[in-house]
mmCIF file of the N, C-alpha and C atoms, coordinates in Angstrom:
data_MODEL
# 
_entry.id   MODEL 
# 
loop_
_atom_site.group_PDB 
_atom_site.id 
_atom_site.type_symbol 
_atom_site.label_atom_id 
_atom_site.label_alt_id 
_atom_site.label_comp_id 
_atom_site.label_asym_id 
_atom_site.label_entity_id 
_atom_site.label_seq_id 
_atom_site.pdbx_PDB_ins_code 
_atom_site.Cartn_x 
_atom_site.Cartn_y 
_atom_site.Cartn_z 
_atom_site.occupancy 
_atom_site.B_iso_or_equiv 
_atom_site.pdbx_formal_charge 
_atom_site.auth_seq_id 
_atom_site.auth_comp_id 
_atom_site.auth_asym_id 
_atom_site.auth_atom_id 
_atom_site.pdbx_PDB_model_num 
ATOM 1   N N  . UNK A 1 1  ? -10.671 1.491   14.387  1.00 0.00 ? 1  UNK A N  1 
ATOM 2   C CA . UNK A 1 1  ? -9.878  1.422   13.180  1.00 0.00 ? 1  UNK A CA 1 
ATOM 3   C C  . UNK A 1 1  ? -9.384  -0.010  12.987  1.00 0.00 ? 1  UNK A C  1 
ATOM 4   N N  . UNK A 1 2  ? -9.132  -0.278  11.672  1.00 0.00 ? 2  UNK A N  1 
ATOM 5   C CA . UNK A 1 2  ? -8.733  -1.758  11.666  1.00 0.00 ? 2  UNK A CA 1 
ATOM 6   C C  . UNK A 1 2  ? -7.207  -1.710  11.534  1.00 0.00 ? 2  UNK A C  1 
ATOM 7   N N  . UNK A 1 3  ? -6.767  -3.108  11.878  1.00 0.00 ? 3  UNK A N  1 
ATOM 8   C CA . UNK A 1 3  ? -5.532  -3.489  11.987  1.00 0.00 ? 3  UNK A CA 1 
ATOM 9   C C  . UNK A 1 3  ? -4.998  -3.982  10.488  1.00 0.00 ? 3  UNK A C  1 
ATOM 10  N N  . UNK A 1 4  ? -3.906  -3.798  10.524  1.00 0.00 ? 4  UNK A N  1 
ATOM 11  C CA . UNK A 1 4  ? -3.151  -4.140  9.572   1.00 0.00 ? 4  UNK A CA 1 
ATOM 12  C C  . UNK A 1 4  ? -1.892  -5.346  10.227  1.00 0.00 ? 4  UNK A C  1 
ATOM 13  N N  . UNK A 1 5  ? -1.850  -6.478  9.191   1.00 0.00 ? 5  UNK A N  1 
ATOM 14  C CA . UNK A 1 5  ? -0.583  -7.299  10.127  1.00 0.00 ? 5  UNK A CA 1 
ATOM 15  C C  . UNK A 1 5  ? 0.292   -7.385  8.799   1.00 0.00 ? 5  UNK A C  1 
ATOM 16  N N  . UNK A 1 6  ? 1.768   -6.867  9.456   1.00 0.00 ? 6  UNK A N  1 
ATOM 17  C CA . UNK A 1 6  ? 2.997   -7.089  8.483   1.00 0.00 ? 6  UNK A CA 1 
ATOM 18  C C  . UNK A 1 6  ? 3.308   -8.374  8.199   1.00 0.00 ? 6  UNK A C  1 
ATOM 19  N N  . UNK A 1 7  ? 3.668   -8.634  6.851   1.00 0.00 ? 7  UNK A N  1 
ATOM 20  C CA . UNK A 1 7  ? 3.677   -9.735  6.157   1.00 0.00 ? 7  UNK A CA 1 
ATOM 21  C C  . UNK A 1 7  ? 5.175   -10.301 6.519   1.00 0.00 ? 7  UNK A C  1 
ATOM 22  N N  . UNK A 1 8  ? 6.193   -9.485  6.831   1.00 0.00 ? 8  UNK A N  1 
ATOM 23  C CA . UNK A 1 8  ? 7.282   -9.603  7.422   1.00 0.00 ? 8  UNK A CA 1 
ATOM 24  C C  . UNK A 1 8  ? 7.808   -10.480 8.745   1.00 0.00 ? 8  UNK A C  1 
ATOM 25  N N  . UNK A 1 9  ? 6.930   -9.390  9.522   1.00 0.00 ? 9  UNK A N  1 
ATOM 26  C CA . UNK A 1 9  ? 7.232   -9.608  11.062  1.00 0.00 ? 9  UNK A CA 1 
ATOM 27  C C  . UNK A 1 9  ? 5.962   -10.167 11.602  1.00 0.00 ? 9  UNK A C  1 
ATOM 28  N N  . UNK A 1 10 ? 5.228   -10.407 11.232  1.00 0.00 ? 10 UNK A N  1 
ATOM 29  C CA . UNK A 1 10 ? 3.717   -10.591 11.506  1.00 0.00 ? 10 UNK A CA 1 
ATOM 30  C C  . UNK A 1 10 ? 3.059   -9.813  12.458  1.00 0.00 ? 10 UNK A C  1 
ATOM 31  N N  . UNK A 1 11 ? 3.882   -8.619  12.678  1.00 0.00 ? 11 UNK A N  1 
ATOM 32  C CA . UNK A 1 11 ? 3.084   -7.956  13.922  1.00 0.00 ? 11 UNK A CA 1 
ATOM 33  C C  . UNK A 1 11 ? 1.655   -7.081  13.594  1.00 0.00 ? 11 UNK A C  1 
ATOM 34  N N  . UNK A 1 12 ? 0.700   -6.975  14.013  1.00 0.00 ? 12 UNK A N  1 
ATOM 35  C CA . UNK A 1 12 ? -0.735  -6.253  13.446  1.00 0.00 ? 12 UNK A CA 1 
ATOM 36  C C  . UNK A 1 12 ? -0.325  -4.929  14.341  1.00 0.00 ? 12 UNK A C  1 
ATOM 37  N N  . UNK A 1 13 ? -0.721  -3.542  13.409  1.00 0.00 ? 13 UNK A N  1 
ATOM 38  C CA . UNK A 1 13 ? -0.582  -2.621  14.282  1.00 0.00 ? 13 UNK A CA 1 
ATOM 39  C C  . UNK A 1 13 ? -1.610  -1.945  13.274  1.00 0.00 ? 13 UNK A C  1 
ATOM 40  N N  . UNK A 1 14 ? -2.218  -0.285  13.871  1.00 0.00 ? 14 UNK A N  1 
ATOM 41  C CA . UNK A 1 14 ? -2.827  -0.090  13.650  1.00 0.00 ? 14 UNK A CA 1 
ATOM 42  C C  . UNK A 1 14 ? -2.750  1.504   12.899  1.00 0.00 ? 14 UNK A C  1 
ATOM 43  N N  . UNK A 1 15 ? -2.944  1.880   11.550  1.00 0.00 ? 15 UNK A N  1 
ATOM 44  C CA . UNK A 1 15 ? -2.430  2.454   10.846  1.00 0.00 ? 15 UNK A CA 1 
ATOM 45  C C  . UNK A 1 15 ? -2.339  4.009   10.784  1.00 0.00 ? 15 UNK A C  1 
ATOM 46  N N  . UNK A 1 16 ? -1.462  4.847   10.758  1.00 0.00 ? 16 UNK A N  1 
ATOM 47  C CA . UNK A 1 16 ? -1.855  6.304   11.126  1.00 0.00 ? 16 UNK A CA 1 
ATOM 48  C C  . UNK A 1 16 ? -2.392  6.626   10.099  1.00 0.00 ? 16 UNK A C  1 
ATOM 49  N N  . UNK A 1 17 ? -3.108  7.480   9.919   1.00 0.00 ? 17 UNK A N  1 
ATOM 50  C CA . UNK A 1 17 ? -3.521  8.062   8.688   1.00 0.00 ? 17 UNK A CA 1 
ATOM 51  C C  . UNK A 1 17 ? -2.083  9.200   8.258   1.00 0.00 ? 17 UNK A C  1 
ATOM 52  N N  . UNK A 1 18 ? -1.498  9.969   8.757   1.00 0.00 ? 18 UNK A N  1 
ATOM 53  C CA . UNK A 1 18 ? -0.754  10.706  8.501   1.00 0.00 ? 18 UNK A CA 1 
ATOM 54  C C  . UNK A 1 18 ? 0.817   10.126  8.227   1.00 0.00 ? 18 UNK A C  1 
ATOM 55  N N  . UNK A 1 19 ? 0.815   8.794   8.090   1.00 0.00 ? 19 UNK A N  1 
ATOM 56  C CA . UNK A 1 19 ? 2.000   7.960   7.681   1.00 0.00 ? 19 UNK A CA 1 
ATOM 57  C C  . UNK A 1 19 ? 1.446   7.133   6.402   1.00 0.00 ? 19 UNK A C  1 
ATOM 58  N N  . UNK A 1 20 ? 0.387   7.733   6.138   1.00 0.00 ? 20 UNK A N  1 
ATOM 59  C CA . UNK A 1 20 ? -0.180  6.623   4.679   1.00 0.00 ? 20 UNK A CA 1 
ATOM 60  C C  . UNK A 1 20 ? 0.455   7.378   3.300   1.00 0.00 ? 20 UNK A C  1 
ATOM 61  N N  . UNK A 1 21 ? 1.054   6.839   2.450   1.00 0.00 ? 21 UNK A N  1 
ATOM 62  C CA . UNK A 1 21 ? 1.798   7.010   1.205   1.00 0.00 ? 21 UNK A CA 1 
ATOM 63  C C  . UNK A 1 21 ? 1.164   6.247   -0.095  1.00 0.00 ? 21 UNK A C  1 
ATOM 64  N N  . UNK A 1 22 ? 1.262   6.792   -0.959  1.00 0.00 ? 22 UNK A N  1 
ATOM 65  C CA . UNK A 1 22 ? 0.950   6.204   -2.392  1.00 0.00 ? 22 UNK A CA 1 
ATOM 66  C C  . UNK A 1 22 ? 2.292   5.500   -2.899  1.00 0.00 ? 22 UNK A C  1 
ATOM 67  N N  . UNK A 1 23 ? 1.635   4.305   -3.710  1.00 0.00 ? 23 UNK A N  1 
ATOM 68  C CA . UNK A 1 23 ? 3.033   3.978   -4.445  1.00 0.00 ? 23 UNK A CA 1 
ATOM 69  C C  . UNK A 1 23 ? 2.089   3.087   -5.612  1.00 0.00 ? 23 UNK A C  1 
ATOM 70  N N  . UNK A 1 24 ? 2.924   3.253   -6.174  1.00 0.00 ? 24 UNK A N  1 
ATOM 71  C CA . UNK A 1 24 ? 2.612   2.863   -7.856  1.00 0.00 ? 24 UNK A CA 1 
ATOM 72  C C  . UNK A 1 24 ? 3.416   1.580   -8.307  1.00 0.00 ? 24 UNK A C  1 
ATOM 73  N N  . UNK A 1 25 ? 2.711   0.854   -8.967  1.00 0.00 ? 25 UNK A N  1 
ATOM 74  C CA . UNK A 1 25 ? 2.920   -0.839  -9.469  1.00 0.00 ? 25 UNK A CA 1 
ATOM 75  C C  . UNK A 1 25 ? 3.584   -0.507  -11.009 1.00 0.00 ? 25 UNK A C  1 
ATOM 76  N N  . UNK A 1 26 ? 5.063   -1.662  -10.963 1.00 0.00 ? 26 UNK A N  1 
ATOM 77  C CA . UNK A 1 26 ? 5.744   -0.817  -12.320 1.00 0.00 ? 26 UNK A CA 1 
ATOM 78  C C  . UNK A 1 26 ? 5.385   -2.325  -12.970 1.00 0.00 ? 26 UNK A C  1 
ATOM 79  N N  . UNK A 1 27 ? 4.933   -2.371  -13.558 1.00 0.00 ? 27 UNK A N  1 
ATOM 80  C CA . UNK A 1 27 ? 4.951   -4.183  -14.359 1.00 0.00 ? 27 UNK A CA 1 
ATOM 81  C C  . UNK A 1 27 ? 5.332   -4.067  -16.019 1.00 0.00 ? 27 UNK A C  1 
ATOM 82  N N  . UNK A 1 28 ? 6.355   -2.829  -15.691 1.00 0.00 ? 28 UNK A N  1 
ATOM 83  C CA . UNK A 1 28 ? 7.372   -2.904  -17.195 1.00 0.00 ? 28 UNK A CA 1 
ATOM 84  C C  . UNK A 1 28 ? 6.551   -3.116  -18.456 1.00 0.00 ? 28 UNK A C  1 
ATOM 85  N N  . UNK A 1 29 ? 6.787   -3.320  -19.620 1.00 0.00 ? 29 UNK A N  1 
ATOM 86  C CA . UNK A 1 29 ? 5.968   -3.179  -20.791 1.00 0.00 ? 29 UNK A CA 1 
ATOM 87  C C  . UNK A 1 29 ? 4.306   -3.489  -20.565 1.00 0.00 ? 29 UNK A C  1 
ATOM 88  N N  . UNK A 1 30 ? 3.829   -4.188  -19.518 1.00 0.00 ? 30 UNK A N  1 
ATOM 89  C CA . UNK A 1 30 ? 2.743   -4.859  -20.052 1.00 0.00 ? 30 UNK A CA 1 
ATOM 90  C C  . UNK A 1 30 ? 2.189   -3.446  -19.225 1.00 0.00 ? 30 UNK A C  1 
ATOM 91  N N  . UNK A 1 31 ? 2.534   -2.890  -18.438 1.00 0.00 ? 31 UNK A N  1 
ATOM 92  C CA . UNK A 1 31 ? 1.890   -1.734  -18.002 1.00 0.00 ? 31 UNK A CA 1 
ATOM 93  C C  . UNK A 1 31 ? 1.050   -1.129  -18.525 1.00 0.00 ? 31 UNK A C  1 
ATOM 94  N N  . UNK A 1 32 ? 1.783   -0.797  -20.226 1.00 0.00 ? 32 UNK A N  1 
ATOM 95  C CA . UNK A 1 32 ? 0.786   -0.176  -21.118 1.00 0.00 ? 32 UNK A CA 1 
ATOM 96  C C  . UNK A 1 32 ? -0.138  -0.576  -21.450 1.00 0.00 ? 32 UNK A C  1 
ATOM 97  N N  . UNK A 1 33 ? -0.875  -1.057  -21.271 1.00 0.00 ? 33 UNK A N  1 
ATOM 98  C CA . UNK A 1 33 ? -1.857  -2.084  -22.042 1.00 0.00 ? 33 UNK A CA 1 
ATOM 99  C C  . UNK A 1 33 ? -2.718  -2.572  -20.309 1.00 0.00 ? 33 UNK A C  1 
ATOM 100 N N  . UNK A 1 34 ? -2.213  -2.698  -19.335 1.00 0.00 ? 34 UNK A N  1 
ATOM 101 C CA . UNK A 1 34 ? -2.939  -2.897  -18.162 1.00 0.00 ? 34 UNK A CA 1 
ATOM 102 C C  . UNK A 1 34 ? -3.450  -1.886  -17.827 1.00 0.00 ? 34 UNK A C  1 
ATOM 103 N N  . UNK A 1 35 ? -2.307  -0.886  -17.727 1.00 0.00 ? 35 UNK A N  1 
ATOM 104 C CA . UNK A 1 35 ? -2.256  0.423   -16.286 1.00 0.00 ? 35 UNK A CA 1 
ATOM 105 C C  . UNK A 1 35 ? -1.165  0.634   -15.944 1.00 0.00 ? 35 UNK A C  1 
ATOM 106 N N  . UNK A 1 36 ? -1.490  1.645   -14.927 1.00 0.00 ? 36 UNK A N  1 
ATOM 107 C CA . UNK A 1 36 ? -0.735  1.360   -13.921 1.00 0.00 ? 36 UNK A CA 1 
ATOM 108 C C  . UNK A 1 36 ? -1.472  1.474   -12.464 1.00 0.00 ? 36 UNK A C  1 
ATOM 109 N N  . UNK A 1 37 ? -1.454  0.210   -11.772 1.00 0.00 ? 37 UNK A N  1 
ATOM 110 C CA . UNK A 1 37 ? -2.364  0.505   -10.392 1.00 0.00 ? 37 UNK A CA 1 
ATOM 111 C C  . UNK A 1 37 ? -1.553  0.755   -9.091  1.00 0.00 ? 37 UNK A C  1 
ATOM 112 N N  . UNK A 1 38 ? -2.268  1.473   -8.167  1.00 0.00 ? 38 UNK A N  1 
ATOM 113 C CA . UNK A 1 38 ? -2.127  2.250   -7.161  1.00 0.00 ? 38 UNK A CA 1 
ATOM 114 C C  . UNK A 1 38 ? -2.271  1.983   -6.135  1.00 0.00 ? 38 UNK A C  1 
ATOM 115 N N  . UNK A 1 39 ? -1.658  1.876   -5.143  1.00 0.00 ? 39 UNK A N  1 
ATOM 116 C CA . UNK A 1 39 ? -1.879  1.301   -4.197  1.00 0.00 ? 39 UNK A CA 1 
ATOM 117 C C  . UNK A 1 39 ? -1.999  2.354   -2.751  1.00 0.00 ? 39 UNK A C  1 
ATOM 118 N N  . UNK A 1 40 ? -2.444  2.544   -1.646  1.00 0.00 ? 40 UNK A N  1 
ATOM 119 C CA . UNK A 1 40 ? -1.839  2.799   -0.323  1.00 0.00 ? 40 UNK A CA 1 
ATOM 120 C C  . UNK A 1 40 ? -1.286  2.127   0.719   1.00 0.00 ? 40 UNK A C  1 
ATOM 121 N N  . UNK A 1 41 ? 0.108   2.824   1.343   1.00 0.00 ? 41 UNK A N  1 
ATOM 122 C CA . UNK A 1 41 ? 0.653   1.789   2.416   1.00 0.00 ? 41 UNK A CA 1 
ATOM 123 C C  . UNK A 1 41 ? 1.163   2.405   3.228   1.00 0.00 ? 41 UNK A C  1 
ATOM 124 N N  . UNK A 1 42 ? 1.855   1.691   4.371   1.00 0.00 ? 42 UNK A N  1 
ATOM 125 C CA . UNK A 1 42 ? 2.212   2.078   5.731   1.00 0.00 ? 42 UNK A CA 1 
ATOM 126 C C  . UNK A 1 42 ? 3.700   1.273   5.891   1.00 0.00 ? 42 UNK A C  1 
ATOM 127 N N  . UNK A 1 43 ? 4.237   1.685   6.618   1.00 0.00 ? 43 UNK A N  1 
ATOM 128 C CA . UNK A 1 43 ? 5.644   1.303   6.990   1.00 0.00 ? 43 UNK A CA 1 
ATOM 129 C C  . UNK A 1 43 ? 5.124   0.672   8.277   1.00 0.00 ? 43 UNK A C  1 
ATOM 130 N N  . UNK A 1 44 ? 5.733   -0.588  8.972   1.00 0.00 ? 44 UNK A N  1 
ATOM 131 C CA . UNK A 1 44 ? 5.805   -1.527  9.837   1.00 0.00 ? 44 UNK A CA 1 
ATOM 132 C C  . UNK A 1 44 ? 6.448   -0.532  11.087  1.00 0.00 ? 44 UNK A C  1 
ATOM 133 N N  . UNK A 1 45 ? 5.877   -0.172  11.943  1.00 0.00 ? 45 UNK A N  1 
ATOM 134 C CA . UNK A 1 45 ? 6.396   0.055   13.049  1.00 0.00 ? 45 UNK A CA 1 
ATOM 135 C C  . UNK A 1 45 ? 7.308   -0.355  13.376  1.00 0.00 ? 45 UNK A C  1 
ATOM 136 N N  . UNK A 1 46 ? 7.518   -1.743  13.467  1.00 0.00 ? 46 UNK A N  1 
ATOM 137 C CA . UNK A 1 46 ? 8.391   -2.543  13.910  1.00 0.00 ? 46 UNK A CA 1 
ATOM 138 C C  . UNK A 1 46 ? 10.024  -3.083  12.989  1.00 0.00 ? 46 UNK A C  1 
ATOM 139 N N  . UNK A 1 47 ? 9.805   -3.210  11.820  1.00 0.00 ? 47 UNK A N  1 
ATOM 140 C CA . UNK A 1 47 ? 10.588  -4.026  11.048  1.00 0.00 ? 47 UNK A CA 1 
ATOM 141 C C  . UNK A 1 47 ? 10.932  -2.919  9.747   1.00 0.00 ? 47 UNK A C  1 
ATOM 142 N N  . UNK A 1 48 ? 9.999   -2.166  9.656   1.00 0.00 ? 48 UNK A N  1 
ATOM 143 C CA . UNK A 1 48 ? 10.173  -1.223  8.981   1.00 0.00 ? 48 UNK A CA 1 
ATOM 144 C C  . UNK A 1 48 ? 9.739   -1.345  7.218   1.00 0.00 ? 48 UNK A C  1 
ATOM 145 N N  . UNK A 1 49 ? 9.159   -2.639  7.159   1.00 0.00 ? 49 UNK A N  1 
ATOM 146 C CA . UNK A 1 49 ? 8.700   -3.076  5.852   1.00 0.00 ? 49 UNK A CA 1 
ATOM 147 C C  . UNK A 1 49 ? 7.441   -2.121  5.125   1.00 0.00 ? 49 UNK A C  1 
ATOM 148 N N  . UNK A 1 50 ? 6.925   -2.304  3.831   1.00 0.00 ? 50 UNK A N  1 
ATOM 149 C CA . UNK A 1 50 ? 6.146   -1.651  3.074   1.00 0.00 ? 50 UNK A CA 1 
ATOM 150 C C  . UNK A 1 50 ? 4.981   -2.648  3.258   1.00 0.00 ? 50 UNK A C  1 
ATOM 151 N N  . UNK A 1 51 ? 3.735   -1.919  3.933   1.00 0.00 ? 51 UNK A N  1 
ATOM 152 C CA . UNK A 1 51 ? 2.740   -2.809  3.887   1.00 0.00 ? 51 UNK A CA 1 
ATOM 153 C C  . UNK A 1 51 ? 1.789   -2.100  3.524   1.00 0.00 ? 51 UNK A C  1 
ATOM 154 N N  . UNK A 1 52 ? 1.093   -2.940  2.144   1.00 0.00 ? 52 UNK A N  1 
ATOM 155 C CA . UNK A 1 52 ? -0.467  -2.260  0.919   1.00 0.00 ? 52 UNK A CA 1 
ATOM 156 C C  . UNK A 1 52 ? -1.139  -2.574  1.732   1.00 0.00 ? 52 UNK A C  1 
ATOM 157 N N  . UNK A 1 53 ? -2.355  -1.541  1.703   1.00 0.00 ? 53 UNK A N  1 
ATOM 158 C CA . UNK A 1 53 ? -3.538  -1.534  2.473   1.00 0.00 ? 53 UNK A CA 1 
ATOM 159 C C  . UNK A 1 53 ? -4.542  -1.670  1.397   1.00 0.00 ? 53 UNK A C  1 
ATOM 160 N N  . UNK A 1 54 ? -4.362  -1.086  0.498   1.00 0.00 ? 54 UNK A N  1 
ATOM 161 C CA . UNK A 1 54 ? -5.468  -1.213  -0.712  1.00 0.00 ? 54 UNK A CA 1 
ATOM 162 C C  . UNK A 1 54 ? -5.281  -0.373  -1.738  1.00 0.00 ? 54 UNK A C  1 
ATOM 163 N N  . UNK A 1 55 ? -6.280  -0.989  -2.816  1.00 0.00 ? 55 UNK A N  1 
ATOM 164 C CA . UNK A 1 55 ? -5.802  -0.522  -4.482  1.00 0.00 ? 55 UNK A CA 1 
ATOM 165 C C  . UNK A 1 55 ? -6.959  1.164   -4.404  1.00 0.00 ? 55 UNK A C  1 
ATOM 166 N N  . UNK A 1 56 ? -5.477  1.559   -4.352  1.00 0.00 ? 56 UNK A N  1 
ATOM 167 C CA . UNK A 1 56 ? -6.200  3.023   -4.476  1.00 0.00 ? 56 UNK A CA 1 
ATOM 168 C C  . UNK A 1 56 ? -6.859  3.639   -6.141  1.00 0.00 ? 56 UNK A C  1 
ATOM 169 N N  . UNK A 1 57 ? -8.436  3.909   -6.289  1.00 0.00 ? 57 UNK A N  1 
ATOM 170 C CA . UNK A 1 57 ? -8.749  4.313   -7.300  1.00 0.00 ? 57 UNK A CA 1 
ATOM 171 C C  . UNK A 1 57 ? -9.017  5.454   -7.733  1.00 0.00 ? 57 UNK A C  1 
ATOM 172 N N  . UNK A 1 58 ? -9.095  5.995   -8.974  1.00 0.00 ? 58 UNK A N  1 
ATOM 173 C CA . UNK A 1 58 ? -9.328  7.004   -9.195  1.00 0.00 ? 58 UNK A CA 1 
ATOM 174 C C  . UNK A 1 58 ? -10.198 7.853   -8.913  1.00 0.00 ? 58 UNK A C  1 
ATOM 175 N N  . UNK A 1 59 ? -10.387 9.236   -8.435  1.00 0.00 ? 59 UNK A N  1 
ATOM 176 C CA . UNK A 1 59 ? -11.761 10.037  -8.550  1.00 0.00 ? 59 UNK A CA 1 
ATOM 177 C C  . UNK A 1 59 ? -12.261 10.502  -9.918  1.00 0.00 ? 59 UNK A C  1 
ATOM 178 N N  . UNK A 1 60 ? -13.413 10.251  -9.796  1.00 0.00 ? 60 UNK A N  1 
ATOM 179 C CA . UNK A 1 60 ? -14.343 10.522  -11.360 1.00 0.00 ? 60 UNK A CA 1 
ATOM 180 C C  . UNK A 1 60 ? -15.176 11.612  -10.823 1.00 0.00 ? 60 UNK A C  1 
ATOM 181 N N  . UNK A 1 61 ? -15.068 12.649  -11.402 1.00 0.00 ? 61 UNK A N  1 
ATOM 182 C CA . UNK A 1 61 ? -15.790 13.943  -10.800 1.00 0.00 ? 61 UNK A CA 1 
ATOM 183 C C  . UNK A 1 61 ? -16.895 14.531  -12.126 1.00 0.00 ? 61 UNK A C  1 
# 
C-alpha cells in the first residue's frame, strides 16, 4: 500500500481504508459554474490533520 506524508507534521503513514472519508470543496459562488469536487482523506495519526488522497470521481453506470 502506498504511503501518504502529512503536510503538517511531515510524518508518512500508511492509510486505513476504514478511516477514509469524503469531503467536498466549497469555492462559494464560482462553485456553480465549476462544480463541486470531491475529494478522499485520512486524518494524521499523529497531529491529527486532514490529509487528500485524491479527487474522488463520479460513477457513470
Amino acid at each position: 500500500m502506498e504511503k501518504i506524508k502529512c503536510k503538517v507534521c511531515k510524518t508518512w503513514f500508511i492509510p486505513d481504508k476504514e478511516q477514509r472519508y469524503t469531503v467536498k470543496e466549497n469555492d462559494g459562488l464560482s462553485s456553480l459554474t465549476k462544480g463541486v469536487r470531491t475529494f478522499d482523506a485520512f486524518d494524521c495519526p499523529v497531529c491529527g490533520c486532514q490529509c487528500l488522497a485524491g479527487i474522488r470521481l463520479d460513477r457513470k453506470e
